[in-house]
N, C-alpha and C positions, 0 to 999 in steps of 0.2 A: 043589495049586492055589496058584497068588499068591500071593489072599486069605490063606488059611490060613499060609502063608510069613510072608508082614508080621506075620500077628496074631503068631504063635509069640513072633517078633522082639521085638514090644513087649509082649508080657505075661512075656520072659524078661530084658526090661532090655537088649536090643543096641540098641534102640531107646528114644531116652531122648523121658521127656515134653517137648514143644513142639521136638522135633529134626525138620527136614528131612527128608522122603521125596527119596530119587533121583528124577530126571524122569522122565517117562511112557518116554522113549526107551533112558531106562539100566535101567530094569526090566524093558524089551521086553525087551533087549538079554539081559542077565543070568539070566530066567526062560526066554529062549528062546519068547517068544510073541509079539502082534502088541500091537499097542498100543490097538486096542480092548480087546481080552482083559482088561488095564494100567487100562483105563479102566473096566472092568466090575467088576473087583476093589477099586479106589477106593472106586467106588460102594458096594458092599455093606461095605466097613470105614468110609466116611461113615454109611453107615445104623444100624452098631450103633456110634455114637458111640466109634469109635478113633482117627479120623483128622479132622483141617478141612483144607479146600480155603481158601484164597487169592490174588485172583488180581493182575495188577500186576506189575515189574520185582521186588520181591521174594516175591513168591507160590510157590505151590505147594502139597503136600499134607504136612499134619506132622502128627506124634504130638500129640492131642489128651488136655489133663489132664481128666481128665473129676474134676469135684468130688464131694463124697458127696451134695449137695444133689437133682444131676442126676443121680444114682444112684438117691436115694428113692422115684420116681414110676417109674421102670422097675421096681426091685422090686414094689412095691404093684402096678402092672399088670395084672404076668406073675402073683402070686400069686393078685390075683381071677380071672386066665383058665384059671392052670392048675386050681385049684378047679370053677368054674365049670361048664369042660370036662370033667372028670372025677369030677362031681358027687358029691365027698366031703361026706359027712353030713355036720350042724353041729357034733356031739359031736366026730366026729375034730377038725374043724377050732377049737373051740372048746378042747380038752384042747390042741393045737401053742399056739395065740395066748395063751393065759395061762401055760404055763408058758414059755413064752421069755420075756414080762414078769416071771414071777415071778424068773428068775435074776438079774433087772437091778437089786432092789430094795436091794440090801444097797449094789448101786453108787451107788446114785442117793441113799440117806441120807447117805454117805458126802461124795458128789461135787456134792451138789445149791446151787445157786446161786437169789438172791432172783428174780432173773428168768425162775426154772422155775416158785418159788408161783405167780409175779406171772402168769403165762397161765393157772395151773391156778384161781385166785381168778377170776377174770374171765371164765373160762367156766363156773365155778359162777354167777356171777351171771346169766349169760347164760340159765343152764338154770332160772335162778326165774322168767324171766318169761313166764308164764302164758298169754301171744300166740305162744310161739317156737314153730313150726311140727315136726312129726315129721321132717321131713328136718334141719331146722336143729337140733336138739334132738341130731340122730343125729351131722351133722357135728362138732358141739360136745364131743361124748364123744372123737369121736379126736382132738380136739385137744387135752384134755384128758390123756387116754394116753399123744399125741407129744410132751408137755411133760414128762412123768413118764418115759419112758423116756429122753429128751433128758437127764436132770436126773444120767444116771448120768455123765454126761462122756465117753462112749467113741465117736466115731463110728464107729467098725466094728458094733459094736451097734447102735447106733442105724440104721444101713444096716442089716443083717441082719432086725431086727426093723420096717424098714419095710413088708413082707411080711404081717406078724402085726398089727401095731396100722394099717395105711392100706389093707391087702388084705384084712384075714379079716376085721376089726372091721367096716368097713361092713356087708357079707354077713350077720354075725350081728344086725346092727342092724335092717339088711331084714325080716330074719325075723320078730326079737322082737318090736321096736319099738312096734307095739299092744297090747302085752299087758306093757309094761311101768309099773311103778309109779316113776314121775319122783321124786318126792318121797323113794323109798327110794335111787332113783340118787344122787343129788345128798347125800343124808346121809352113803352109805358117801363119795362124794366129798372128803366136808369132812372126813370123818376120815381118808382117803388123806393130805390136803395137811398136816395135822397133824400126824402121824406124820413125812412126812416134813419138815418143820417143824424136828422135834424129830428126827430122824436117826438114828430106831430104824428100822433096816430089818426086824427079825424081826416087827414089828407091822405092816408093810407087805407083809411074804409073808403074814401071817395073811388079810390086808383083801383081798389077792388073789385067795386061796385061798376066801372068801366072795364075792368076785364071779364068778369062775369057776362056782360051786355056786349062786348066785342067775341067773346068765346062763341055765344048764341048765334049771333051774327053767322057766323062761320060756320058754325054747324047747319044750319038754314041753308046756308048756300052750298054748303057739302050735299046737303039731301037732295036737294034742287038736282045738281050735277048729277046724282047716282041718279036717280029717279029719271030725267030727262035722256041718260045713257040705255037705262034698262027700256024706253019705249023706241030708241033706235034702232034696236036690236031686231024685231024682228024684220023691217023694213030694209035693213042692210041684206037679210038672208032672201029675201024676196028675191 
């Protein structure tokens, strides 16, 4: 197909980022198809952000740089749907999202910059105040995480693990979330941001490695509670 043509093209580099697509009428011409066809295949490489349209005397359709920023959210996405969809437990999914943070730690003592505390401090304040809502409390942890995986300086990582800490993290938030002790979140937090402060990363896979094993905790005792909810039920209707 086209489609599949062009992408080949630009994911093998004969197609450079922000270069010119041929006109609708020379990739009729070239593919041997009509120019609808030209124009349906556009379409579908617009959609998965490879290509922009432009229009105007110097317009047309070009290799689109797609940044890691605009990558993040399609990661994170696709990873709550493909989850979701194929309703992998919390354990699988909680055992993938901490050890791909865990690899990032040695990077992120290493690599980390004042303006990585500086979000991870300000969303611990965020989580002291005693009015902050369970959704705001849950949004506030992945940004807390995104700051801390951010901090290893790698953007392929930090793309890759957009998946892990913007995709799985909420999910497991969902679940836990009421059955979580704020005051002990926010504790292991401050000593996360200290550690990496001080750019011992082996103390920052330990800190990991306890919140991974406190996550579980809590999810156990979330299912416990739903599960011993859902056999009350019908005794209440009795």
């Amino acid at each position: 197909m086209i489609a599949d043509a062009i992408r080949a093209d630009i994911v093998s580099g004969r197609l450079a980022a922000e270069q010119r697509l041929p006109s609708e009428a020379e990739l009729a011409e070239t593919h041997g198809v009509s120019r609808a066809t030209v124009r349906e295949a556009l379409k579908r490489l617009a959609a998965q952000s490879l290509i922009r349209t432009r229009r105007g005397a110097t317009g047309g359709a070009f290799v689109h740089r797609q940044s890691f920023e605009e990558a993040y959210a399609d990661m994170a996405s696709k990873a709550t749907l493909l989850i979701g969809l194929n309703e992998i437990d919390l354990a699988t999914a909680c055992e993938a999202r901490f050890a791909l943070e865990r690899g990032c730690m040695r990077l992120a003592a290493k690599h980390r910059e004042s303006e990585h505390l500086e979000i991870m401090r300000r969303e611990i304040t965020r989580q002291k105040d005693p009015e902050l809502s369970d959704e705001a409390f849950c949004a506030s942890d992945v940004a807390f995480h995104r700051a801390l995986v951010d901090a290893a300086g790698n953007p392929v990582l930090s793309w890759q693990l957009a998946a892990a800490v913007e995709g799985i993290e909420p999910l497991m938030n969902m679940i836990t979330y009421r059955q979580r002790d704020r005051d002990a979140v926010i504790s292991l937090h401050e000593a996360i941001v200290d550690a990496l402060e001080a750019r011992v990363g082996s103390k920052l896979e330990i800190l990991i490695d306890y919140l991974r094993d406190q996550t579980l905790r809590t999810a156990h005792a979330a299912r416990d509670s739903r599960d011993a909810a859902r056999r009350d039920i019908p005794a209440r209707t009795l």
